[in-house]
N, C-alpha and C positions, 0 to 999 in steps of 0.2 A: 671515582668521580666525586668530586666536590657536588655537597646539598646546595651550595649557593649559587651554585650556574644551575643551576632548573628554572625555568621561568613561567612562571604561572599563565594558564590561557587566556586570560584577561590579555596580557601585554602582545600576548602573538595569532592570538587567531581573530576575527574578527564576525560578530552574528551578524545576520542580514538586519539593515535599520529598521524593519518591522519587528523583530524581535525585541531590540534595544528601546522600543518606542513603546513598544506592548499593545501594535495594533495589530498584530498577527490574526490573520482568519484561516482557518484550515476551512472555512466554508469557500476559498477561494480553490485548495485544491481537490475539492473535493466536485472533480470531472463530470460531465454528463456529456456522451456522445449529441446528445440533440443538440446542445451547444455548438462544440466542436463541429461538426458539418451545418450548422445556421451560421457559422461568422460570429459567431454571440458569447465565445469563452470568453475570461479575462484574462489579461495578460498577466504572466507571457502565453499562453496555452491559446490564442486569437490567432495566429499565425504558425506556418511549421517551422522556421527557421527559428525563431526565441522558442517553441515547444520544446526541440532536440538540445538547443542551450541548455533548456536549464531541466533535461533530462536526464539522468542515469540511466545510457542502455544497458542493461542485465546482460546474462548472457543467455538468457531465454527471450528476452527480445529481438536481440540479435539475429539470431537463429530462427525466430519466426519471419524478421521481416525478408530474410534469403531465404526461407522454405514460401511464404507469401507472393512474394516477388516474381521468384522462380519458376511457380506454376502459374502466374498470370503470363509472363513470358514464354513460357513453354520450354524453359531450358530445366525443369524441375519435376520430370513426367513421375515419381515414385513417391510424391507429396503428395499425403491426408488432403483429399477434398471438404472433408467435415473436421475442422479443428475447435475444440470445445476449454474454456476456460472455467474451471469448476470451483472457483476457492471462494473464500468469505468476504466479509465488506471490508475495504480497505487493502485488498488482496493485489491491488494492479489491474485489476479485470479492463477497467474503462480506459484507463491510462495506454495500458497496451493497445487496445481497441483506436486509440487516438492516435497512437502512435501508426499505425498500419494506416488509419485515415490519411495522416498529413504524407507517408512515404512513396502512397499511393498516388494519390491526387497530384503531389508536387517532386515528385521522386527524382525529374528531369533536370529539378532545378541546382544549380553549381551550389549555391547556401546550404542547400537542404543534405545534398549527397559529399559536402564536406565534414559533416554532421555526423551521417551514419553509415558511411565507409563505402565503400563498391557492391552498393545491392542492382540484381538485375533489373534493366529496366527494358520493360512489355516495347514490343513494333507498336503497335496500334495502343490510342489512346485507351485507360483502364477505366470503367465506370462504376464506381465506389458507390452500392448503395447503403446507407447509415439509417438504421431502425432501430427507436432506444423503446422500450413499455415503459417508460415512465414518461413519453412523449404526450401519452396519448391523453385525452379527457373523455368527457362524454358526448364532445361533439364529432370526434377523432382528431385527426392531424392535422394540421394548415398547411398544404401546398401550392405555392402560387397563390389563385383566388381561389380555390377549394378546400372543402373539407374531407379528407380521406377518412373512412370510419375502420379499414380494413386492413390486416396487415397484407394482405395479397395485394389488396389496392392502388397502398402504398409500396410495394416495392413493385410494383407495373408501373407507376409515375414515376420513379426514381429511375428506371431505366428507360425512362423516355416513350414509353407507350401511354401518351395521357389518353387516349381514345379508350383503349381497354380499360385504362385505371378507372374508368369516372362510369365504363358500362357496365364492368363486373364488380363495384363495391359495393358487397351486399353478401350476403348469406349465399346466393345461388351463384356467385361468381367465382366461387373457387376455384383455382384452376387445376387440371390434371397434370399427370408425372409429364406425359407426353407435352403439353403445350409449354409447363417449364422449358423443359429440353428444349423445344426450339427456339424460348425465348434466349438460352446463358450459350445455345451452341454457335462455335468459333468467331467469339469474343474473349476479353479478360472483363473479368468482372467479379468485383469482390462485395459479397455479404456482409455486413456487419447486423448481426444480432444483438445489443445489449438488453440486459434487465427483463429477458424475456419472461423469467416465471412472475416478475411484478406484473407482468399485462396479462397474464395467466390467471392471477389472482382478481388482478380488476374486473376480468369478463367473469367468474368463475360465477356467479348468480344467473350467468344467461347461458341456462344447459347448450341449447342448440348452438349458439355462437362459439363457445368452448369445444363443442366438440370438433366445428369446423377450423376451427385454427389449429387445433392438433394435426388434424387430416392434411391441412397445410403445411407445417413442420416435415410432417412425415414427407407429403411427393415431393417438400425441396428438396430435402436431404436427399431423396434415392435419384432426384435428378442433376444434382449439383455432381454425384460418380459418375453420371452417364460417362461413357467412352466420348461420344460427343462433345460432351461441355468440359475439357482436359484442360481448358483456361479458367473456368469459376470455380470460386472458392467457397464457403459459407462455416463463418466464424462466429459460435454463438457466447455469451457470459451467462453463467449459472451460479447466482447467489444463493445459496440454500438457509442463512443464517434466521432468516425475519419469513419467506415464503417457503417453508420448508416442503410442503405435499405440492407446491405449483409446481419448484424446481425439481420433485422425483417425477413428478407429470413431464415435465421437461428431456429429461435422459430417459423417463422410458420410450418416449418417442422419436428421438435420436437412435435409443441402442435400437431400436424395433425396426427402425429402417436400413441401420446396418447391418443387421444379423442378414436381413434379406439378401445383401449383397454381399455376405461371408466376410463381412470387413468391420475393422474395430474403430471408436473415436479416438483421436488423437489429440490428448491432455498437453496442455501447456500453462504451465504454475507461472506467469510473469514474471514473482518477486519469492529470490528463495530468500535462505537465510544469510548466506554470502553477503548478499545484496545490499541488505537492510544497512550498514554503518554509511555506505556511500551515499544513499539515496538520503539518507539524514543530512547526510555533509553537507550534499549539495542544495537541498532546501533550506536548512537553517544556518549554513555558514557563507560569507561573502569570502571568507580568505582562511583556510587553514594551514598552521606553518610547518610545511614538509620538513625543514632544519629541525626544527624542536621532536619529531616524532620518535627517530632513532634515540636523539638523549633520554625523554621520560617513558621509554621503552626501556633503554638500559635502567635506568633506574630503579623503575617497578620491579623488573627483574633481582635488583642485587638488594630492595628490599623486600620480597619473598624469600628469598635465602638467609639472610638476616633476624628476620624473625619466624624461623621455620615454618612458613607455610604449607597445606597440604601441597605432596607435588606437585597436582596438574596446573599447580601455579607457578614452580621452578621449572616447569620446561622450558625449553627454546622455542617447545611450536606457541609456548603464553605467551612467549615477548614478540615474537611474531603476529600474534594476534592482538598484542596491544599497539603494535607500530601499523597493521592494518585498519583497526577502527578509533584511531585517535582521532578527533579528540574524546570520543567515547570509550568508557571501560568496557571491555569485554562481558563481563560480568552484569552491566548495567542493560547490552542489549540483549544478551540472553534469559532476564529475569522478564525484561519486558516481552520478548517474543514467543518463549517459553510457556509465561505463565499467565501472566495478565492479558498477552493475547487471545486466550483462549477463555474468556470472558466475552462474551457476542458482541455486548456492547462497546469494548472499547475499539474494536472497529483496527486492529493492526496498526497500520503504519500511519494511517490517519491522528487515531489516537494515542501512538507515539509520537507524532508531528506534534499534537495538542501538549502534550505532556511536556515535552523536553523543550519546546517554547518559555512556558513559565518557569521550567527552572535553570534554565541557560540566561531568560533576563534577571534573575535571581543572585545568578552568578556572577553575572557583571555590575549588578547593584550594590554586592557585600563585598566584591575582591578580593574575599577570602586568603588567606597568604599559605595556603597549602593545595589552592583547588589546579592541580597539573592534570588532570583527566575527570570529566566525569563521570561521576561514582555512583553505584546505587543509595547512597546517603542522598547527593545535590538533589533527589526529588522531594524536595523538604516539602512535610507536613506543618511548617510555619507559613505557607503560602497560599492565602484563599483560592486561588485559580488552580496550583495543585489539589487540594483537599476536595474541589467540588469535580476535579476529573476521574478522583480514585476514590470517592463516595454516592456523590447524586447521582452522575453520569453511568456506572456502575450499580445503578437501582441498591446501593448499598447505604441508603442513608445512615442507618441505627449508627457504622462507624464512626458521626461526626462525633458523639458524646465522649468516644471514646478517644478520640485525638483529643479535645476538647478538654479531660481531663489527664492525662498520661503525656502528649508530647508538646501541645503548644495552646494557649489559649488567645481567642480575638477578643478578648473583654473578662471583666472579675479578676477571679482569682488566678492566678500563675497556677500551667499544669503543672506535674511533678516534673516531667525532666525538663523544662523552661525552669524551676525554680534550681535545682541542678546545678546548671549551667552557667546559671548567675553566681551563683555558690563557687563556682569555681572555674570562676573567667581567666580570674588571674594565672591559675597554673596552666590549665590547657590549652588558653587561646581561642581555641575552638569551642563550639556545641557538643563536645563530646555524647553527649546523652540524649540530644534533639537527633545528631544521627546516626546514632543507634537505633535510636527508635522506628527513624524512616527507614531505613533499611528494612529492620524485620517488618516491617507494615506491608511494603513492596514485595519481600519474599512470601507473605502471606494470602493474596489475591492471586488467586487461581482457577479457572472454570472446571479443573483436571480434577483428580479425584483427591480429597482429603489429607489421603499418607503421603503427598507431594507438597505438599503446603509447608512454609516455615524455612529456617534455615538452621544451619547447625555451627558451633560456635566458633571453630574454625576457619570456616566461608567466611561468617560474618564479621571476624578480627582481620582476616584476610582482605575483604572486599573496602572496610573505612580505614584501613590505615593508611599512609599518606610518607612518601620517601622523606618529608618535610621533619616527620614526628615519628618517627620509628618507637618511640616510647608510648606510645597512644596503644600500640597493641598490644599491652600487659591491661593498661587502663579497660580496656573494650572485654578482655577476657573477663 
């Protein structure tokens, strides 16, 4: 294969104009069910038909909204009554959670069910009730012209009992296992829980209220199994990252009610790791070119063998996995998901969204004449909005000194591999030594333990070399 039919992502893929513009807000995608059932998201996430556009369903989404569906319909009798979402922030929790809102509510409609394929849809209308803790304040919720203070209260209004809701919100109105049950039996009706160890944590100063919302957790759950209510669901999110003792307060009271009914909760990870290349796509790209995939697949390929790469870079199943996550390296999302995910703060895919915004407009700003995939290098530490996502953000300030002198400077003196690089523009073309640098900075942030940190010289000749410069990895060694 000729080096000069590759064509750089610049010319074939295209970023979404927020990227290329640099007004990107990950605060746009960062979900809140109260939204989502107030009419109050922003677009596209306002509506279900643009939600599922510009969604990536998983295949754990998939599969919950025909196990969800299914047992509101009644064609699904062997479906978890209690399904519980356990992972950290940025994890999919809310997004799934939205997604079961809008399939529910509008699952009828031709837009919606061209979307997300042939899910079952309930005889009788399904009534979605949506409870986020981070809805609430100190006055409680706003419903209609009222204020709900209570999570019982509130999901008695949401199911259309305002009489109950507004007599029993209060301390003494909690309801029994028994009066659930007759409220969720033979209807479909679906719970939506979010962010409930945050409301856990908000009351946790007011013992007696605490203890009664537990008590509430518990009779929903052992009523939502009733035999009876074979139509209700109740679907909770547990973020443990930031509320860590609310959310074990949380599953102990889940597992406490199922142990009583010899039954287990049923875990649903929304976003595995499969996942993660597409879901990128699809937010940060408007056009990625299917034609260009197979070539800087083959390519990568025949320059791993070339310059004898470790194997698990000459397999077929790498070129495979480079023609699956183009235009992202393989390598690029496994460092981030791997390692730096597992820093609390950067928050997964959120702050992989944040990250690879500033260096995807980066990339189209320099047009680099080797950039055919991105690389764990393009997260350059020459980029203020890189350096404060993988410093400040990251509670890791003391790093900036250190960028600051070693790979790039914003003012004074030129760091060392900035002076580098100028030193020797002419031969490489490239920053040889600026991405170097990023790289091992990127392999070095990790929340894991210690002996995981870093990379080894191999990977890292491996991971910046470029089919463009196949001479570059003598230079990198």
């Amino acid at each position: 294969m000729s080096k000069s039919s590759l064509l750089q992502l610049w010319k074939v893929c295209r970023p979404n104009a927020d990227i290329l513009e640099g007004s990107f807000l990950v605060s746009e995608l960062a979900l809140d069910l109260y939204a989502v059932a107030r009419g109050k998201a922003k677009p596209p996430y306002d509506d279900a038909v643009s939600f599922f556009e510009a969604t990536h369903i998983t295949r754990s989404i998939d599969s919950l909204l025909h196990d969800v569906l299914g047992r509101l319909a009644g064609s699904k009798k062997a479906v978890n009554p209690v399904i519980v979402f356990d992972v950290g922030f940025g994890g999919g929790k809310t997004h799934a959670m939205a997604a079961l809102f809008y399939a529910v509510r509008d699952g009828r409609k031709a837009g919606v069910r061209k979307l997300v394929g042939n899910i079952p849809v309930p005889k009788d209308e399904p009534t979605v009730v949506a409870i986020s803790g981070d809805e609430y304040g100190g006055r409680g919720v706003q419903r209609g012209n009222h204020w709900i203070k209570t999570l019982w209260g509130d999901l008695y209004y949401q199911l259309g009992e305002h009489k109950l809701a507004l007599a029993n919100d209060n301390l003494g109105g909690v309801p029994d296992r028994e009066t659930l049950r007759e409220l969720l039996s033979d209807r479909p009706v679906l719970i939506l829980f979010d962010e409930l160890p945050k409301y856990l944590d908000f009351v946790k100063d007011d013992a007696k209220l605490l203890s009664k919302v537990k008590h509430f957790v518990h009779a929903l759950t052992l009523a939502v199994c009733d035999p009876g209510c074979k139509r209700s669901l109740l679907v909770v999110s547990i973020a443990g990252d930031v509320y860590q003792n609310a959310a074990e307060e949380v599953r102990r009271e889940l597992r406490s009610a199922m142990d009583i009914l010899g039954r287990k909760m049923q875990t649903y990870e929304p976003v595995r790791s499969e996942d993660v290349p597409h879901i990128l796509k699809k937010r940060l790209f408007g056009k990625v070119s299917a034609e260009t995939t197979e070539v800087v697949a083959d390519a990568y390929n025949e320059l791993y063998e070339n310059i004898h790469a470790p194997d698990r870079f000459r397999r077929i199943e790498y070129r495979k996995r480079i023609a699956e996550t183009y235009p992202f390296h393989p390598e690029l999302i496994d460092v981030l998901y791997e390692r730096v995910a597992t820093i609390p703060e950067f928050q997964r895919t959120r702050g992989a969204l944040r990250l690879l915004a500033y260096a995807i407009g980066k990339m189209w700003q320099d047009k680099e004449e080797d950039a055919f995939l991105i690389q764990p290098h393009h997260i350059d530490l020459s980029d203020k909005g890189v350096i404060d996502e993988l410093t400040s953000r990251l509670k890791e300030e003391k790093f900036k000194n250190a960028i600051n002198s070693d790979v790039f400077s914003h003012g004074g003196k030129k760091a060392k591999a900035e002076s580098l690089d100028a030193e020797h523009a002419a031969h490489f073309r490239v920053p040889l030594f600026r991405r170097a640098c990023n790289a091992i900075y990127l392999y070095t942030l990790t929340g894991a333990k210690a002996e995981v940190r870093g990379v080894d010289a191999d990977t890292l000749v491996s991971v910046s070399a470029t089919p463009r410069h196949e001479d570059h990895a003598q230079w990198y060694r």
